[in-house]
N, C-alpha and C positions, 0 to 999 in steps of 0.2 A: 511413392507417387504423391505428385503437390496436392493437398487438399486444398478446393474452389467456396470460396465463401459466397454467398449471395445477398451476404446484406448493402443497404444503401447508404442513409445514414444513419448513423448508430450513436444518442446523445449520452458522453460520459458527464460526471461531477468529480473533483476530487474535492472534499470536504477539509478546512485546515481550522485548526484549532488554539488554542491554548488552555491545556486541561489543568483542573486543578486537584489537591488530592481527596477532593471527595467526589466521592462516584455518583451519587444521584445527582448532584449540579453538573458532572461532566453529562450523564446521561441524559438531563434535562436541553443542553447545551448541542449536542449528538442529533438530539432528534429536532431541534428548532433547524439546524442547517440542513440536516436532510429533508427534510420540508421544503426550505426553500429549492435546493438540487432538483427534487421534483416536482416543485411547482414550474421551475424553467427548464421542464421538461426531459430531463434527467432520466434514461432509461438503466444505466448502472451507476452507483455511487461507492465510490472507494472513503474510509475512513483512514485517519491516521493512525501509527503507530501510540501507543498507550494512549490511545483516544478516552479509556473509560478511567485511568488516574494516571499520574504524576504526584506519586508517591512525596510524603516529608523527607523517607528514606528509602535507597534502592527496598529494603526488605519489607516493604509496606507492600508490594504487589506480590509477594509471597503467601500473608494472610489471605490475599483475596480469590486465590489459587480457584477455578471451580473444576469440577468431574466434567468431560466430556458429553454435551450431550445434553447438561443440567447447570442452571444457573443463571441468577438477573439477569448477567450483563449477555449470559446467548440466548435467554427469553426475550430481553430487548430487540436483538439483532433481527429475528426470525418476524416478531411484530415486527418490527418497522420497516421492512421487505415486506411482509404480507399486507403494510395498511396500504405502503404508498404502491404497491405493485412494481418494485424494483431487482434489479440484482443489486445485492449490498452485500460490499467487502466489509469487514469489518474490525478495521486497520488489526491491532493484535490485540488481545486480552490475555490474560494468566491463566496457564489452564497447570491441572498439577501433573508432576512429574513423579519415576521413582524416585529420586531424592527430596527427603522431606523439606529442604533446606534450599532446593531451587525450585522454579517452574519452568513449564515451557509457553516462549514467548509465539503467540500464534494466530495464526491468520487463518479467520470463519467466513465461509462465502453462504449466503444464502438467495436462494430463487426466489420471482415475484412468489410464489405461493406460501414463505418460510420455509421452504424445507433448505436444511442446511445440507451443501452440494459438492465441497472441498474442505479440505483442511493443511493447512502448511503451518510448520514450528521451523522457526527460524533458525538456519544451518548456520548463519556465522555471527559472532558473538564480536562486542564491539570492545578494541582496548583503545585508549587513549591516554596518554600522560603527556603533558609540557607544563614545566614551573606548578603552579598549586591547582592546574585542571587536571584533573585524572577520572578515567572511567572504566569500571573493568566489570561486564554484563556476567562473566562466568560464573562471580560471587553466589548470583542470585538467579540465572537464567541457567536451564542445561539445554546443550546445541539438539537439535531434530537432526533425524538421519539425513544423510548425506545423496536425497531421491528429489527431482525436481518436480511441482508439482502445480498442474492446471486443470483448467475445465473449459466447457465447451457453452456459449453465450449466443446471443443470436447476430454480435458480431464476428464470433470465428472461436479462436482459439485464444484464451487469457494466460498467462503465466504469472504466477504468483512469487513474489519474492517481499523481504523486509530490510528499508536500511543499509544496514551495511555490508547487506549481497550486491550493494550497488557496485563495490570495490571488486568485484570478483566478476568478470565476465564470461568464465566457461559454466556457472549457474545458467546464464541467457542460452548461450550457443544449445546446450544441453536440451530446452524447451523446444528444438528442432522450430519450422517455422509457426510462427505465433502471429498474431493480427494487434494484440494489448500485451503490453506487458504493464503491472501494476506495481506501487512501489511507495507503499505507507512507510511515513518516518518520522522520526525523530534527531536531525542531523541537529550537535550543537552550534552554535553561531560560529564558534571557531573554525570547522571542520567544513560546516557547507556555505559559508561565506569564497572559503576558497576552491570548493572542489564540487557540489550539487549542481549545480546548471552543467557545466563540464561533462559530468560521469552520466547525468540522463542524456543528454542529447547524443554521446557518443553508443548508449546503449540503444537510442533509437535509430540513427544511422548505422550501428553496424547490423542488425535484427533486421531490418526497415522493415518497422511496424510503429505503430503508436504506442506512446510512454506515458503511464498518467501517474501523478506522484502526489500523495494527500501527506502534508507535513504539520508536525507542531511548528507555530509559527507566532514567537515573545516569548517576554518575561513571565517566569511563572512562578505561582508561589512559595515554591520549596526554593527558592533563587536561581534555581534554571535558567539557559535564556537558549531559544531554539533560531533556527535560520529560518525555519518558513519557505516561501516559493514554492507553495505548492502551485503545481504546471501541469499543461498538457501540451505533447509534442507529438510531432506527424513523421512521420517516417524520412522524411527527408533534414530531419532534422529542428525544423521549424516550430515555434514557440508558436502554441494557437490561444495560447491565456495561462496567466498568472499571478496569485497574489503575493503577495512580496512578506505581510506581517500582518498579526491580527486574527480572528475569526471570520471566516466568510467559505465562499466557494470557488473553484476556477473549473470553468465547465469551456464543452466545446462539440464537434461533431467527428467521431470517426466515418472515416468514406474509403467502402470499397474499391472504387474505381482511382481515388488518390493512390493507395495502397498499390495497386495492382500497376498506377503508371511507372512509380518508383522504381517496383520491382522487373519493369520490362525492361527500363532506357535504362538500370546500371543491376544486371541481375548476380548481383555479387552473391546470394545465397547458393547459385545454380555452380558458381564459380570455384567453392570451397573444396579445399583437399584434404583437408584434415577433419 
């Protein structure tokens, strides 16, 4: 049975960044834009993927592994939902794994009160090689089980996902119907120059629900350079805001009644056979 949402509008932020590899200047840097998110009235604020560092080297976010539950960077997270009364995603941090030698890369939700409310560890691990770019998350990341994972907001239903689940569309389907779907990252310039506006808008159109995507966005100090564009998208596809590069916000309104027109005049959800 369809579950009926009844909110109205609903103000999201995605937060974009350019993290450095020190974590209290990321953290200092974290909490200046989420301020702003909720000063422009920002009722959930999604962070980016390695929002709290951007390592010298991939094995730098291994040191900083914390226990589930304990540690700065989800002491941070919990305050600053609790100060500013928000939902806050909190793009992923390093939480440790069995292997001493990886962690898991992962996505912390907490309520306006800080109580932390969700957890997802990122199921798909990112390779990439062409000519002298190569990237391989396994080294230093272990994959989270293979279980999709949301929660329930006072827009509807959230589905959490990282990056380069973006490539993977039976993770979405799998979230059955969803009102947000969220989607911190870290796409390099190479990868989402050609393919990030693409792959969200097609995950919002096929889902038709709202897409909100908080990205690293520049040059960053370890020589990185990320794509940025963090967005929010409407179920029909449609770009409601985006920043292209730099630190800032891209914020916007989800609406029930948008939601629900999408899904009358082309109800391709009701339509699925498989």
């Amino acid at each position: 049975m369809e579950t009926v949402n009844t909110f109205g509008d609903f103000r999201v932020a995605a937060v974009q960044m350019v993290s450095s590899t020190g974590l209290e200047e990321n953290l200092a840097q974290a909490q200046q834009l989420i301020q702003r998110a909720a000063g422009q009235g920002a009722e959930l604020v999604l962070l980016p993927e390695y929002f709290c560092l951007m390592g010298a080297k991939d094995e730098d976010k291994v040191a900083l592994g914390e226990q589930p539950g304990t540690g700065p960077i989800q002491q941070f997270l919990a305050d600053a939902a609790r100060e500013h009364k928000i939902w806050l995603i909190g793009g992923t941090l390093p939480l440790e794994s069995p292997d001493s030698h990886r962690i898991y890369n992962t996505t912390m939700v907490y309520d306006p009160s800080g109580l932390q409310v969700a957890r997802y560890d990122k199921i798909h691990l990112f390779g990439f090689r062409r000519g002298a770019e190569a990237y391989d998350e396994s080294v230093t990341i272990r994959a989270g089980e293979p279980a999709p994972q949301a929660f329930e907001a006072p827009c509807g239903k959230v589905g959490l996902s990282i990056c380069y689940d973006l490539r993977f569309p039976e993770l979405y389907r799998s979230f059955s119907e969803v009102s947000l779907i969220v989607v911190p990252a870290a796409f390099t310039y190479t990868t989402g120059s050609a393919h990030w506006e693409i792959l969200l808008r097609a995950r919002a159109i096929e889902n038709q629900c709202y897409v909100l995507a908080a990205a690293q966005g520049g040059k960053h100090e370890n020589g990185r350079r990320t794509w940025g564009h963090s967005m929010l998208i409407d179920p029909w596809g449609e770009i409601l805001d985006c920043l292209p590069e730099g630190p800032g916000v891209a914020i916007g309104n989800l609406n029930q009644a948008r939601l629900e027109d999408v899904r009358q005049a082309l109800p391709a959800l009701r339509h699925r056979r498989f």
